[in-house]
C-alpha positions as MATLAB code, in Angstrom:
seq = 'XXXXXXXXXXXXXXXXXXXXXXXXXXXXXXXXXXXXXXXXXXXXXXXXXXXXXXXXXXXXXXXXXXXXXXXXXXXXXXXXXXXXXXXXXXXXXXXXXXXXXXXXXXXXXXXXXXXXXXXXXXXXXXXXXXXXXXXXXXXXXXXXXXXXXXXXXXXXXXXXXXXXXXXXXXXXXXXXXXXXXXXXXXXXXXXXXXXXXXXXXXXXXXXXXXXXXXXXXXXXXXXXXXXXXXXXXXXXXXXXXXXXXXXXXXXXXXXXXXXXXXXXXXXXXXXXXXXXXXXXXXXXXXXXXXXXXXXXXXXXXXXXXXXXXXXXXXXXXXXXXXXXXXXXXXXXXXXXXXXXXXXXXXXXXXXXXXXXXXXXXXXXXXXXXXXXXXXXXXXXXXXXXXXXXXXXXX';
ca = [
     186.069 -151.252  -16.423;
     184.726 -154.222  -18.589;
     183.426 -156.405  -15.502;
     182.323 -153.056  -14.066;
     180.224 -152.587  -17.558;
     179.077 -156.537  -17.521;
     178.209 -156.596  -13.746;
     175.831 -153.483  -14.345;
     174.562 -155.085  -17.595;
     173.718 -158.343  -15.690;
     172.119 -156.153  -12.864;
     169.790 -154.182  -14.996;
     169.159 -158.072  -16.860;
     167.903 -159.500  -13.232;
     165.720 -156.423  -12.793;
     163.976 -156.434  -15.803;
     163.712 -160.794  -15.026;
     162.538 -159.906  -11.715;
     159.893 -157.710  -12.741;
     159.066 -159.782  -16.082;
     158.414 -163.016  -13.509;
     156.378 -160.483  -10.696;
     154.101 -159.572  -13.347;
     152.574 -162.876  -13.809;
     150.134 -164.253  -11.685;
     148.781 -167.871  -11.284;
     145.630 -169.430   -9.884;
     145.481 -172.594   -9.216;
     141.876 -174.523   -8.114;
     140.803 -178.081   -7.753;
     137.283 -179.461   -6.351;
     134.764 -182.334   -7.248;
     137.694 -184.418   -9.407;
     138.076 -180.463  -11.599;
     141.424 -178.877  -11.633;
     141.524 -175.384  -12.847;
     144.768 -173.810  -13.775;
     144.874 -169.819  -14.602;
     148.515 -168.444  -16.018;
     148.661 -164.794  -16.954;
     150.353 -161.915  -17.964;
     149.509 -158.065  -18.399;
     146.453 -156.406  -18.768;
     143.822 -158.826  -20.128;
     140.080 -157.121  -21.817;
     137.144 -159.778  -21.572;
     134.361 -159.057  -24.312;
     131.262 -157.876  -22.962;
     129.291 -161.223  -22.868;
     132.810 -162.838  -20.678;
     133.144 -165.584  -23.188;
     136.474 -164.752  -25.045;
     139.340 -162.459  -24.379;
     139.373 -159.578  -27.171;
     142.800 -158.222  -25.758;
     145.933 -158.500  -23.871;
     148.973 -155.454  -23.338;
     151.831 -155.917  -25.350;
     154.512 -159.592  -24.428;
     150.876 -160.573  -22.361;
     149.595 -164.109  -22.786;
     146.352 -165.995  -21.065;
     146.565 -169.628  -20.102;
     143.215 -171.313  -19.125;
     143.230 -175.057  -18.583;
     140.591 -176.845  -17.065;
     141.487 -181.093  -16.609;
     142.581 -182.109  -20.155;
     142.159 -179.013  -22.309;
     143.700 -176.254  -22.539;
     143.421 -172.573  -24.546;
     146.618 -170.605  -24.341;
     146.374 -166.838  -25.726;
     149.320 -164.758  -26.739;
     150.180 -160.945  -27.668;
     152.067 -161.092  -30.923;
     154.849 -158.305  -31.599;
     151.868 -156.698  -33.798;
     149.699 -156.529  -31.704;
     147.417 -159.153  -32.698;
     146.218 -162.215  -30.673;
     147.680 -166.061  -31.165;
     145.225 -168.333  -29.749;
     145.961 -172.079  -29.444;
     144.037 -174.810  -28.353;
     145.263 -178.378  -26.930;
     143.737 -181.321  -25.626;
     145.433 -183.898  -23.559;
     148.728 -181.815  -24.561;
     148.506 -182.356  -28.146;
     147.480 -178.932  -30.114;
     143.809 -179.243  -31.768;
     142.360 -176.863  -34.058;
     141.227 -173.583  -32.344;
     138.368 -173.217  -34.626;
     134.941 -174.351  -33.889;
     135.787 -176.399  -30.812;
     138.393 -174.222  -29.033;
     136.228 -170.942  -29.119;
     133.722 -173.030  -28.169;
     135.142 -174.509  -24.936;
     136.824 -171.370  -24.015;
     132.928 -169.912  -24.389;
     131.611 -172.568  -21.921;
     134.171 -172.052  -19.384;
     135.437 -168.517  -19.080;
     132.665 -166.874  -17.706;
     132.476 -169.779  -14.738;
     136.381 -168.638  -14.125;
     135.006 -165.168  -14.015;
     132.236 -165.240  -11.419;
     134.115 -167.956   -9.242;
     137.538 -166.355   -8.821;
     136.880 -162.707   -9.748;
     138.906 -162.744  -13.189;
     138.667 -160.203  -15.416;
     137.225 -157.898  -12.240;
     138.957 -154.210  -13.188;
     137.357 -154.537  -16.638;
     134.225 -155.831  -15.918;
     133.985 -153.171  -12.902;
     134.654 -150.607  -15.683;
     131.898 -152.183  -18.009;
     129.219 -152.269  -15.555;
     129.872 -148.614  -13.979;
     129.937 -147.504  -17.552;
     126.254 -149.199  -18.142;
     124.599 -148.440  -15.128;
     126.881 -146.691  -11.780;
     126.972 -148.087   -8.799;
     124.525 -150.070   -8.535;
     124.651 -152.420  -11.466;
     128.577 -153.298  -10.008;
     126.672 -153.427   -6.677;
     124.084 -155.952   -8.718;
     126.725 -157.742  -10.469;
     128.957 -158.649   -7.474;
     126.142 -160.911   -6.005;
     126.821 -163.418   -8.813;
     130.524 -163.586   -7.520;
     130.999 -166.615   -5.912;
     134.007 -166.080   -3.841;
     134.710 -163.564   -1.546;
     138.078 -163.064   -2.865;
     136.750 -162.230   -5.981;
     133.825 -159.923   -4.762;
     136.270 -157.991   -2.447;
     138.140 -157.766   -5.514;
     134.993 -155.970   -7.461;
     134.205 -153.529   -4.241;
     138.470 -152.394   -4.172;
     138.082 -151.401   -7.992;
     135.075 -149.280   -7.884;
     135.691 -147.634   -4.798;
     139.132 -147.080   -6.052;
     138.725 -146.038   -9.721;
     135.713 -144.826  -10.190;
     133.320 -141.767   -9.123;
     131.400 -142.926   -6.759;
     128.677 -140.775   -5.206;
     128.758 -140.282   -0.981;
     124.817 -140.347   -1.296;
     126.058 -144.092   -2.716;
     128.373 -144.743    0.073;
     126.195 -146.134    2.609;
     125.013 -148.586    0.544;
     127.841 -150.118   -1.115;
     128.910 -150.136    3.052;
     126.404 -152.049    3.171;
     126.359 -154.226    0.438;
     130.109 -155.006    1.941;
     128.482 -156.355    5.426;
     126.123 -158.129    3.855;
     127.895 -159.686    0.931;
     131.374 -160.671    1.903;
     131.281 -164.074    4.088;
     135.380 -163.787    4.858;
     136.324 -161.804    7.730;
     140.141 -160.862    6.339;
     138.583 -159.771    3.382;
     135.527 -158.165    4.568;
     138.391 -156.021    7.542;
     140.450 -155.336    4.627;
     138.276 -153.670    2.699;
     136.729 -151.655    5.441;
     139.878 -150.777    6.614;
     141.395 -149.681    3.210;
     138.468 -147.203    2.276;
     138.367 -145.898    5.911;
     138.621 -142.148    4.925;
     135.532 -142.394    2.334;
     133.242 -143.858    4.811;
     133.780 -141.674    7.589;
     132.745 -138.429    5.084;
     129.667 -138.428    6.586;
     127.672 -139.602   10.061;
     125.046 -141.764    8.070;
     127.894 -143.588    5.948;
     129.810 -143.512    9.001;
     127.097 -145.246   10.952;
     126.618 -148.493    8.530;
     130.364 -148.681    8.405;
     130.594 -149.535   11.922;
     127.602 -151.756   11.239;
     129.536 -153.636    8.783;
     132.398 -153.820   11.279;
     130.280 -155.385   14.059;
     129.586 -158.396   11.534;
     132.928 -159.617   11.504;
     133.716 -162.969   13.724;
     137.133 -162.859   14.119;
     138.158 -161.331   17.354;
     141.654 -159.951   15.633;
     140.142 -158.946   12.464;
     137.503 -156.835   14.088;
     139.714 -155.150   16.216;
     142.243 -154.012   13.745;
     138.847 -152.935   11.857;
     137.459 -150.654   14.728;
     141.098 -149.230   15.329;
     141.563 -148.231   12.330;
     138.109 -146.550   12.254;
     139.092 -144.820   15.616;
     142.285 -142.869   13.815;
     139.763 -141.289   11.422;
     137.241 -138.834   11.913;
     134.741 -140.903   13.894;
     132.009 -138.640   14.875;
     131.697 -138.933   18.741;
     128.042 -140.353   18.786;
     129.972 -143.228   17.234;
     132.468 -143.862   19.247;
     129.371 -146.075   21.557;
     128.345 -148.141   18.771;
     132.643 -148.805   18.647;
     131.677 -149.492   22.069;
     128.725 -152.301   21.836;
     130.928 -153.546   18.862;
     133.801 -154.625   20.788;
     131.644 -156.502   24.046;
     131.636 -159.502   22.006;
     135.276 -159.627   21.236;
     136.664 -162.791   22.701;
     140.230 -162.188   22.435;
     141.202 -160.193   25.803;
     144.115 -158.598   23.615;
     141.893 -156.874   20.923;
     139.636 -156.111   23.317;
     141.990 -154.335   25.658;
     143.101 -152.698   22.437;
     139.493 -151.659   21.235;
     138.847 -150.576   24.871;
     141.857 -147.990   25.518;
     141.738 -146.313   22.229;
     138.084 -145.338   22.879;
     139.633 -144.074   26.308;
     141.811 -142.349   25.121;
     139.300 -140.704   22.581;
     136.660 -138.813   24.546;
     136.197 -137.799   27.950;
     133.250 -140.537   28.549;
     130.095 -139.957   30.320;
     128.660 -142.229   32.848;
     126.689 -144.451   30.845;
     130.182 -145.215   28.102;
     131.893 -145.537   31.468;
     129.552 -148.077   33.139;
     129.387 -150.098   29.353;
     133.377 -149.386   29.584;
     133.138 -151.417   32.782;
     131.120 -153.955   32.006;
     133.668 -155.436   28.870;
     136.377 -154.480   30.711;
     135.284 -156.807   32.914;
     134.969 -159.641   30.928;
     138.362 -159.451   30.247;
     140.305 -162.356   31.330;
     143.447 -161.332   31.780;
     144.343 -159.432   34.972;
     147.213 -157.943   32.766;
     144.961 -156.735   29.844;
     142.299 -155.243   32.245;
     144.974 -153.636   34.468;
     145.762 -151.541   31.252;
     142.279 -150.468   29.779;
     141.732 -148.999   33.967;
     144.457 -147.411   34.149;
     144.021 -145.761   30.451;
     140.379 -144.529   32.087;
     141.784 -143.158   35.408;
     144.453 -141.244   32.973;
     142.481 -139.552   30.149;
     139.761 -138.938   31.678;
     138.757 -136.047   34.044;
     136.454 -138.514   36.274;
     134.186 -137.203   38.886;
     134.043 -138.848   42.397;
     131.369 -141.208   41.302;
     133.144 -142.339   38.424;
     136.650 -142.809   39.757;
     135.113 -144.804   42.418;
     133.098 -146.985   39.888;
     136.319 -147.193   38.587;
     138.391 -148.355   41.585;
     135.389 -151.173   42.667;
     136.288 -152.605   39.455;
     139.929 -153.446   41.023;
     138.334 -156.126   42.838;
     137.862 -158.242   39.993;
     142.052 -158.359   39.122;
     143.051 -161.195   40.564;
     146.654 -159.897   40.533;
     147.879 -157.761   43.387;
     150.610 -156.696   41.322;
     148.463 -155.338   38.971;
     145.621 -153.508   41.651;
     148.550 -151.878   43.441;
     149.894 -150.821   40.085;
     146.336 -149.051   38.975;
     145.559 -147.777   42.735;
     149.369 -146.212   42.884;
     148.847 -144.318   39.539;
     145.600 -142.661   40.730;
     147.245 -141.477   43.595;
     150.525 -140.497   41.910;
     148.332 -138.724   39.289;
     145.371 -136.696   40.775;
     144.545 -135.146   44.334;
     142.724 -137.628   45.547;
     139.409 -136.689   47.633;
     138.315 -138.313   50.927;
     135.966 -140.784   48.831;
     138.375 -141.460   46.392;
     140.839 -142.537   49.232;
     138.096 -144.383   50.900;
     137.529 -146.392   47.865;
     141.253 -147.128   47.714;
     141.521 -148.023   50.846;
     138.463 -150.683   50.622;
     140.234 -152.178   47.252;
     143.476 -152.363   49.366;
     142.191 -154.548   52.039;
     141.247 -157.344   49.246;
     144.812 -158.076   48.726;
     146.851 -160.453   49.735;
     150.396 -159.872   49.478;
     151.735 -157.145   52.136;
     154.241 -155.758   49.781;
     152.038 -154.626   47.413;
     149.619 -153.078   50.093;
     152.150 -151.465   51.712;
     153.097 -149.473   48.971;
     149.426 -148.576   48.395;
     149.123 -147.962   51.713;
     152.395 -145.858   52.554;
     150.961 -143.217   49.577;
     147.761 -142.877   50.932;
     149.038 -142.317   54.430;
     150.867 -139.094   52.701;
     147.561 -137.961   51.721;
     145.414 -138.158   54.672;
     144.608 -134.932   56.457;
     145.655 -135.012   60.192;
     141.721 -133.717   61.037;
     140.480 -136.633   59.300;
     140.151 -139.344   61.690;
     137.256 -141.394   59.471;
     139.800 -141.892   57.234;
     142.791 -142.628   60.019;
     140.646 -144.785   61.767;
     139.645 -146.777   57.694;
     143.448 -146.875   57.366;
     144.633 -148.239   60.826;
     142.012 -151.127   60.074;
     143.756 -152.136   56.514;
     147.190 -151.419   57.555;
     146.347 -154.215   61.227;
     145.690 -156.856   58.020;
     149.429 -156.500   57.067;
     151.506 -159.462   59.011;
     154.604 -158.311   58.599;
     155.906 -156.067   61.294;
     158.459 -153.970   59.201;
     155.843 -153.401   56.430;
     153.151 -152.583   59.190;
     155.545 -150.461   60.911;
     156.399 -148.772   57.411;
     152.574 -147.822   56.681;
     152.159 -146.757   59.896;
     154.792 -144.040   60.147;
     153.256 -142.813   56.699;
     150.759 -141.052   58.754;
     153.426 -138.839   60.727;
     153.965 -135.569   59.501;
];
């Protein structure tokens, strides 16, 4: 019972350790010959001119060291504030010359690595909304920190949706990171979707992002919201300049599988897919079109021409196999098959296009007999030729 009682006394010790040693956070910069050293703990409250810390939450402390000096700030059991000051490690006087370093140097912490930012976010909503954080975030120098200043006041305080648009905005324009700028975007996805103008710059501020995989996990994430349709083309001219085949494929079927698209989305559809590199990738985004969505002759066709451009003839008899497993095929769809079938290669894999379409040719249609014979007399094997060829009995 005792070791029972100690174990779950040394349990509950590690948890309240582990959490103690969570709560503390540590930055760490050096540049030009400066090293900058942040230590912290708990909830710390800047004054309103950034040049001395008028509070910290109870067992909190501030550590600040820049080269050879040092302030270190701690929350006595009464609440009140110990502040010590040290230079080359030995402790110094705090009064004039400590307060007057840590007045010098603490706003420079603040605007380079967003310190301080939920208070100051607080401040400057308080004084003047939106748009004075909006003002105040251009003299953040990292993006860290200003992504840091747009997550607080979209996330604790009242922001208008007539404001939306431009703090979208102001997040295009603003942050130079890509994983910060996506994250941001893709954490307030709901509140800029509310409405199509909002809506609109968000995808705006999506297209500026560089990085192929941060970009796409940006537009598919906008795509599980309420995109309003008319949108769903910009998603479209966003993703053309995607380099990486696999985020494009990505970008590519989701907007498939979205909306039934009309001929000019299915000719821009095309066009990426096309630039896709891998046979694989582009295999999947055509055969995501040919299944949700009710094409017309002219589009499946369109469709089917693009086969030509997979290199694979695994992956063309794959695609021209589905449309025939999954539609009734016309006599122009089945002509179009037919002319992607004779670009391959490998007689296994037109055979088995070839064997379904067989199935699916009218006896009265000779055109189409006569289109087939021609394919199937490319085929050099004679069981495979012999295979296709009995395909037409019925």
């Amino acid at each position: 019972m005792k070791s029972s009682v100690k174990f779950l006394g040394l349990a509950i010790l590690l948890a309240f350790i582990t959490t103690f040693v969570q709560a503390q956070h540590k930055y760490v910069h050096k540049s030009n010959g400066k090293e900058t050293l942040v230590n912290y703990e708990g909830k710390i409250t800047l004054s309103d001119d950034d040049k001395d810390i008028t509070a910290i939450s109870d067992y909190g402390f501030f550590r600040f060291k820049v080269n050879r000096r040092e302030v270190l700030i701690k929350a006595e059991a009464d609440g009140k504030l110990s502040r010590t000051f040290y230079v080359r490690g030995r402790k110094q006087a705090y009064e004039p010359e400590g307060r007057a370093w840590l007045a010098r140097e603490l706003p420079k912490l603040v605007r380079r690595g967003g310190f301080g930012a939920e208070s100051r976010v607080a401040r400057f909503f308080k004084k003047g909304g939106t748009s004075a954080v909006l003002a105040e975030i251009q003299n953040i120098e990292s993006d860290y920190g200003q992504q840091k200043y747009f997550n607080y006041l979209l996330q604790n305080h009242p922001v208008k949706d007539s404001e939306l648009k431009g703090v979208v905005n102001a997040i295009g324009n603003t942050i130079n990171s890509d994983y910060y700028k996506g994250k941001i975007l893709r954490k307030n996805q709901r509140r800029f979707l509310k409405n199509n103008e909002t809506a609109d710059a968000y995808i705006t501020a999506i297209a500026s992002i560089k990085s192929s995989y941060e970009k796409g996990k940006a537009l598919r994430k906008a795509m599980e919201g309420n995109l309003p349709p008319n949108l769903m083309t910009k998603v479209l001219d966003a993703s053309m300049n995607i380099d990486s085949d696999y985020e494009k494929s990505k970008v590519l079927r989701g907007i498939a599988k979205r909306k039934q698209l009309d001929d000019q989305e299915l000719d821009k559809i095309l066009v990426a897919t096309n630039k896709i590199g891998s046979d694989y990738e582009k295999s999947k985004v055509l055969r995501t079109i040919l299944t949700h969505n009710n094409l017309n002759d002219q589009q499946t066709v369109k469709t089917i021409e693009m086969i030509r451009r997979i290199g694979s003839d695994y992956e063309s008899s794959k695609i021209l196999r589905s449309i025939l497993r999954t539609s009734s095929a016309s006599e122009t769809q089945l002509a179009a098959i037919l002319k992607a079938t004779s670009y391959m290669s490998s007689d296994y894999e037109k055979g088995k296009v070839l064997v379904q379409v067989g199935k699916l040719i009218p006896n009265s249609n000779q055109k189409l007999k006569d289109q087939f014979a021609k394919v199937a007399r490319s085929i050099s094997s004679d069981h495979t030729y012999g295979k296709v060829m009995r395909s037409l009995d019925r």
